[in-house]
C-alpha positions in Angstrom: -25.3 -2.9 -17.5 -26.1 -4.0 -13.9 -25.7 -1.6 -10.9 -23.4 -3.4 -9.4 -21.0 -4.0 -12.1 -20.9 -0.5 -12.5 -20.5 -0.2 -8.8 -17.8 -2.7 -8.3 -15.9 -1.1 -11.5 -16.4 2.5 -9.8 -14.7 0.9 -6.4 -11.5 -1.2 -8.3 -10.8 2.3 -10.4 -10.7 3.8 -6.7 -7.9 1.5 -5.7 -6.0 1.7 -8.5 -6.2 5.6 -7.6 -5.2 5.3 -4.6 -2.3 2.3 -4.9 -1.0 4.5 -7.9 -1.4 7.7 -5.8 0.4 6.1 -2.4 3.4 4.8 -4.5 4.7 8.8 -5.1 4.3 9.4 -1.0 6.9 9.7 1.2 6.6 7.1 3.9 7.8 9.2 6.6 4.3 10.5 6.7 3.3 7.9 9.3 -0.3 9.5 9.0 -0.8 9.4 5.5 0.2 5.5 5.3 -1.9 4.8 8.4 -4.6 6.3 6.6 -3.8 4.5 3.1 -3.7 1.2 4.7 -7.4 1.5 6.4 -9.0 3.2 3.7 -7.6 0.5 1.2 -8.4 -2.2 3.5 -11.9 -0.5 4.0 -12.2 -0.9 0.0 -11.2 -3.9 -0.5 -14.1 -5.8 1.8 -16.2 -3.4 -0.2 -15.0 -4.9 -3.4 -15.4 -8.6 -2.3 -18.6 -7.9 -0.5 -20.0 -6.1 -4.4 -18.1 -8.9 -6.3 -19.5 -12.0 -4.2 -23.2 -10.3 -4.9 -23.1 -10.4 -9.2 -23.8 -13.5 -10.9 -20.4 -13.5 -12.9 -21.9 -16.7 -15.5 -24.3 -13.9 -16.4 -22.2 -10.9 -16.8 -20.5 -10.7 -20.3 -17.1 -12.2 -21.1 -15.5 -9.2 -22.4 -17.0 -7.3 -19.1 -15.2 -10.3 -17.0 -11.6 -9.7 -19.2 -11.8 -6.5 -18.0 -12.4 -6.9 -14.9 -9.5 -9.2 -14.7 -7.2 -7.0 -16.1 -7.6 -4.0 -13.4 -7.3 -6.8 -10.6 -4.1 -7.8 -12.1 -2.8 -4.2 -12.7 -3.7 -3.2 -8.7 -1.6 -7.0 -8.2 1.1 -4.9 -10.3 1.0 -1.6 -8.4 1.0 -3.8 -4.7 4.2 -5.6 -5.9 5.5 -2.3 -7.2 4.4 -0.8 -3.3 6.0 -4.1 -1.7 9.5 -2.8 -3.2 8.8 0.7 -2.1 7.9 -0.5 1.8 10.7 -2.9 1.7 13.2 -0.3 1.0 11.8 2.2 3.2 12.1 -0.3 5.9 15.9 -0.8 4.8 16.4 2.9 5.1 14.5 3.2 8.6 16.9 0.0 9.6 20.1 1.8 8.5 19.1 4.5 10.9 18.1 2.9 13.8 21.5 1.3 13.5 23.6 4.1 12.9 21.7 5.6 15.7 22.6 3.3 18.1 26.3 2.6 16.8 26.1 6.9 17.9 25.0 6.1 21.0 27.4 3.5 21.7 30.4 5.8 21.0 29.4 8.4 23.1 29.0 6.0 26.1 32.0 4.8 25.9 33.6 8.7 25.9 34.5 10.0 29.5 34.4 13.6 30.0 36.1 13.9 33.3 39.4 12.8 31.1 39.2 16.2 29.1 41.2 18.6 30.0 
């Protein structure tokens, strides 16, 4: 089989690794999902830049269905990590607003009333 094929399969198996592996994180970790994000963008050029270089007419059909099918599982696993951010961010909201409701009370409480 060509070297790249087997190159560009070695790289799409690495971000379905790492898509599968970033889905049981917790997202408090700013570090880790900084890190997650430029890796995985890092691999992704890496992919296209491999996948723009093979002559796909040439390369076998079944070797092109597979292909296909890992694309469309890491398309699975960044919808699955879309509804993971999304409710992080509703969490993170939720917080910020309770926080500030907090600080809104206590503004509004005057200590040189208490006795």
């Amino acid at each position: 089989m060509n070297k790249m094929i087997l190159l560009l399969d070695e790289f799409i198996i690495k971000a379905i690794i790492m898509t599968e592996s970033i889905l049981e994180v917790d997202y408090r970790d700013d570090i880790k999902l900084a890190s997650f994000t430029q890796n995985r963008e890092r691999l992704l050029s890496i992919i296209d830049q491999i996948s723009e270089k093979i002559d796909w007419p040439s390369i076998e059909i079944m070797h092109r269905e597979d292909f296909h099918r890992k694309i469309e599982y890491i398309k699975f696993l960044d919808v699955k990590l879309i509804g993971k951010l999304q409710e992080y961010q509703s969490e993170v909201k939720k917080e910020v607003e309770l926080t500030f409701k907090q600080k809104e009370n206590v503004k509004g409480y005057n200590l040189s009333e208490v006795k």
